[in-house]
MIMI-917939 format. One record per residue (C-alpha): z negated, y negated, x; residue in three letters. Coordinates in steps of 0.5 Angstrom, whole numbers, padded with zeros to 4 digits, always signed. Layout:
ZYXALA;...
This chain:
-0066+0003+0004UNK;-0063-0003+0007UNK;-0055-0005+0004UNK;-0051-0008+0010UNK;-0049-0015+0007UNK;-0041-0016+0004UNK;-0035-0016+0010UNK;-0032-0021+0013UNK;-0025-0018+0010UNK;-0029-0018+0002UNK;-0031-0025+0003UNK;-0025-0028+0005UNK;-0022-0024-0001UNK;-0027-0027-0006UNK;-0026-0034-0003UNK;-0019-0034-0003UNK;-0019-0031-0011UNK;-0023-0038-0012UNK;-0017-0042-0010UNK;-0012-0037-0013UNK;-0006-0042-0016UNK;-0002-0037-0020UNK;+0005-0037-0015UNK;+0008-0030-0014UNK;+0006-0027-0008UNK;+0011-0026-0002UNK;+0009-0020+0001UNK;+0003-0016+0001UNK;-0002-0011+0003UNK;-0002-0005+0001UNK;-0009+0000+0003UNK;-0009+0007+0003UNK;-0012+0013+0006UNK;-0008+0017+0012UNK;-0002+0020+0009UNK;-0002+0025+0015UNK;-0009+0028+0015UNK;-0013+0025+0010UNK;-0009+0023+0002UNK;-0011+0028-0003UNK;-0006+0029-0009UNK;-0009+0024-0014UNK;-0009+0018-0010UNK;-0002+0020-0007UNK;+0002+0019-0014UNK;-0002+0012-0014UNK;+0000+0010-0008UNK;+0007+0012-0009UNK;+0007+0009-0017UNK;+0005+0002-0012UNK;+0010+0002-0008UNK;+0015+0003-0013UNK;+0012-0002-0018UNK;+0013-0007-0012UNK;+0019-0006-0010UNK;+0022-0006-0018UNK;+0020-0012-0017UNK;+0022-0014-0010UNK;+0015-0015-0008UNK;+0015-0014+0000UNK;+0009-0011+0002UNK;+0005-0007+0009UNK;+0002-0001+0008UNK;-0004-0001+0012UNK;-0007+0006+0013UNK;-0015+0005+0013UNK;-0019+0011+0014UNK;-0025+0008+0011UNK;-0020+0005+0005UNK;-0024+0007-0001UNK;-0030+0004+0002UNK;-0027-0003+0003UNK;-0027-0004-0005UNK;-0032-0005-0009UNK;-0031+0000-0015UNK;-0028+0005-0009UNK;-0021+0007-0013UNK;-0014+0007-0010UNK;-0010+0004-0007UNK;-0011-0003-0007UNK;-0007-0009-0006UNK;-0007-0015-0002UNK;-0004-0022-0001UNK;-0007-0029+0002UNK;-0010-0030-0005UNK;-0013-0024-0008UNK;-0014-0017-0008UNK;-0013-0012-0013UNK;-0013-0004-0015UNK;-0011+0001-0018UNK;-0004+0002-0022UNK;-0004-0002-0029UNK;-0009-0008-0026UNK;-0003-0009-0020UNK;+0001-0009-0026UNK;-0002-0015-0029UNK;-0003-0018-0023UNK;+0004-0019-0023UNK;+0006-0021-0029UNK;+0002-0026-0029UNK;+0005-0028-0024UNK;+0012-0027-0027UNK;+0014-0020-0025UNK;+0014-0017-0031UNK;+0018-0011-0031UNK;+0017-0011-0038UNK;+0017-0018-0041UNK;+0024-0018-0045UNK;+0023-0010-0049UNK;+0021-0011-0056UNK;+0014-0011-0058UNK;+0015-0004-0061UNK;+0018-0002-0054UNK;+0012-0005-0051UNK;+0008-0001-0054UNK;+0011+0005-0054UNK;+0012+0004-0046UNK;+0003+0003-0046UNK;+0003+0010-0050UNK;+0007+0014-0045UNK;+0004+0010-0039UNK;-0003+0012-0043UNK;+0000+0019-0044UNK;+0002+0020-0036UNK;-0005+0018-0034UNK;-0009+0022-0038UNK;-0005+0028-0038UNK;-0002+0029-0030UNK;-0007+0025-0026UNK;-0013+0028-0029UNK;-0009+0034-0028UNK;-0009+0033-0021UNK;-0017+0032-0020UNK;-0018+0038-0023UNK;-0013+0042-0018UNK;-0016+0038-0013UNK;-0024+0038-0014UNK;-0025+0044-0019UNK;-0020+0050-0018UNK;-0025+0053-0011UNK;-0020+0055-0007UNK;-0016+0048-0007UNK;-0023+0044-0006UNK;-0026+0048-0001UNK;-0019+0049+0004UNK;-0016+0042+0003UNK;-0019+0037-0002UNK;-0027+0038+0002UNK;-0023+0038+0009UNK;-0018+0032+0008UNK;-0022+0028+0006UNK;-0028+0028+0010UNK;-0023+0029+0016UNK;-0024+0022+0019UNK;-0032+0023+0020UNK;-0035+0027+0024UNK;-0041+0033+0023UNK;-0045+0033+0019UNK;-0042+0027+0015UNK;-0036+0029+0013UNK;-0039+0035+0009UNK;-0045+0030+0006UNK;-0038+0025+0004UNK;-0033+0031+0001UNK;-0039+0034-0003UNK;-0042+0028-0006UNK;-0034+0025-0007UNK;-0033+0033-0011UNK;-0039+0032-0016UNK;-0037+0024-0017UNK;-0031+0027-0019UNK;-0033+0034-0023UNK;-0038+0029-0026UNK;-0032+0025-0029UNK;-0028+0031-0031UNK;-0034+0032-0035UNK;-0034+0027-0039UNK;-0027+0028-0041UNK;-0028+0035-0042UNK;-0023+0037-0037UNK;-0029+0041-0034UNK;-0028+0046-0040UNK;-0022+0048-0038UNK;-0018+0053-0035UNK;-0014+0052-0030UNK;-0008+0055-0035UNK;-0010+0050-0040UNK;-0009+0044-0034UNK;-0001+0047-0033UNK;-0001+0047-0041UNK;-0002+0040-0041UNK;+0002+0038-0035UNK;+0008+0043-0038UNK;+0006+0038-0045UNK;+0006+0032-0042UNK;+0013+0034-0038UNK;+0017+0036-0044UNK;+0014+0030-0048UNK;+0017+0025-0041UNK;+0024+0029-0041UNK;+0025+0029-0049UNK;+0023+0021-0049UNK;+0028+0020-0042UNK;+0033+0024-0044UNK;+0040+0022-0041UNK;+0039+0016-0040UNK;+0038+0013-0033UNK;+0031+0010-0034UNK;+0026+0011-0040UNK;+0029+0004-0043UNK;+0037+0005-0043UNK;+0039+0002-0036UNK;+0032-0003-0035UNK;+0027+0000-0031UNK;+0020-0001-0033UNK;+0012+0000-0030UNK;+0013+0006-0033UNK;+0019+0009-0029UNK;+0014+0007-0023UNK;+0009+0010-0026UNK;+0012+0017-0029UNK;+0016+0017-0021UNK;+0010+0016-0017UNK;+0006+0022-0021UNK;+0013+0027-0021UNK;+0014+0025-0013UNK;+0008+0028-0011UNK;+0008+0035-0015UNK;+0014+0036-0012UNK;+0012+0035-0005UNK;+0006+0037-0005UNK;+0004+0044-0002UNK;-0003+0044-0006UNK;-0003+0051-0010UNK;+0003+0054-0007UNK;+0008+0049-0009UNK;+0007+0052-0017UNK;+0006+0043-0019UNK;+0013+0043-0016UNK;+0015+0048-0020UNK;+0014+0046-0026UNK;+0018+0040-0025UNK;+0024+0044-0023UNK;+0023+0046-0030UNK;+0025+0040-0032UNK;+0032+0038-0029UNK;+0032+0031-0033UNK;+0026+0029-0029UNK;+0029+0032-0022UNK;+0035+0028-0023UNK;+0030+0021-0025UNK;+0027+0022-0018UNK;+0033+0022-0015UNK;+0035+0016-0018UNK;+0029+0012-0017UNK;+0029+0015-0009UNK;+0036+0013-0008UNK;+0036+0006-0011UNK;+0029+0004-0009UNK;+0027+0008-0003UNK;+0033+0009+0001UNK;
């Protein structure tokens, strides 16, 4: 088998890291699948937790619509970033990315914050976008009518099928390995319903997760809940457990018209 060599876009991308000088950037791009017809659940709270991380910080950025946006990155996961001078993906290495460059949404909490913020973060990974492969990949009927479908969408017969089969065994392999692929689908509301309480009791009347100071936390806990509550997969039931929990309905809410309107 013959491997085409790196991309003018990854080339450019390596070079431009060699000469990275640590400035904040001004803007960036963010890359992502099609929302209309080909983002699934897991990668749509990513994307969303990004966009509002950046704007948190008071990052301008594009958000640039790929089809083939998971094959432009190595390690193949969403969404990533890019500025003139590197690339980045996934939350909590842009988190980094950022800090580094001195937009640290968390730098003035005490280390006892800090780590409590990394436990929560750690927390809302582990439980809801675990969660949220499970409902898309594992639960037959939410594979076969939207996940399989969506993502083979900008491809043509038969490589739409090779693509989403060979995506939902990559994805049942990892679920396997954290041995979620044991578990009912009413275990995986279970933990969702746990992970919700623990956030709603952590919240609890204040604005944000630390007093009135938003945190990589209120970004990521906002872009996980969003997308249950927009999401149509399994019949709206993920926007229905959050409803249960009107602290975080009204933290959605405030994140919405502070930042998004």
């Amino acid at each position: 088998m013959q491997f085409s060599q790196p991309s003018l876009f990854l080339i450019d991308v390596m070079e431009t890291q060699q000469e990275d000088n640590q400035t904040v950037p001004e803007s960036v791009d963010i890359f992502q699948p099609i929302e209309e017809s080909q983002i699934l659940l897991p990668e749509q709270a990513q994307c969303l937790a990004v966009q509002a991380l950046l704007r948190m910080c008071d990052v301008q950025f594009t958000i640039q619509q790929k089809k083939n946006a998971e094959q432009m990155f190595p390690s193949g996961e969403l969404p990533f970033i890019k500025t003139d001078k590197a690339i980045v993906s996934e939350f909590e290495p842009i988190v980094d990315f950022l800090a580094s460059r001195g937009k640290s949404l968390s730098a003035d909490l005490s280390s006892a914050q800090k780590a409590e913020l990394q436990a929560y973060m750690t927390l809302t990974t582990n439980r809801l976008y675990m969660a949220k492969l499970y409902i898309s990949w594992v639960v037959k009927d939410n594979a076969s009518a939207i996940s399989r479908p969506r993502y083979g969408s900008p491809h043509k017969w038969p490589l739409n099928h090779i693509l989403a089969w060979s995506k939902q065994a990559k994805i049942y392999k990892k679920l396997r390995v954290s041995g979620w692929t044991s578990k009912t689908k009413e275990q995986v509301y279970d933990d969702i319903h746990n992970c919700c309480r623990s956030l709603s009791d952590r919240i609890g009347d204040q604005y944000y997760f630390f007093l009135d100071q938003v945190t990589e936390l209120d970004a990521l806990v906002y872009g996980h809940l969003k997308s249950m509550l927009t999401t149509e997969v399994d019949g709206g039931e993920l926007a229905t457990v959050v409803k249960g929990y009107p602290r975080l309905t009204r933290f959605c809410k405030r994140i919405e018209d502070r930042y998004f309107s």
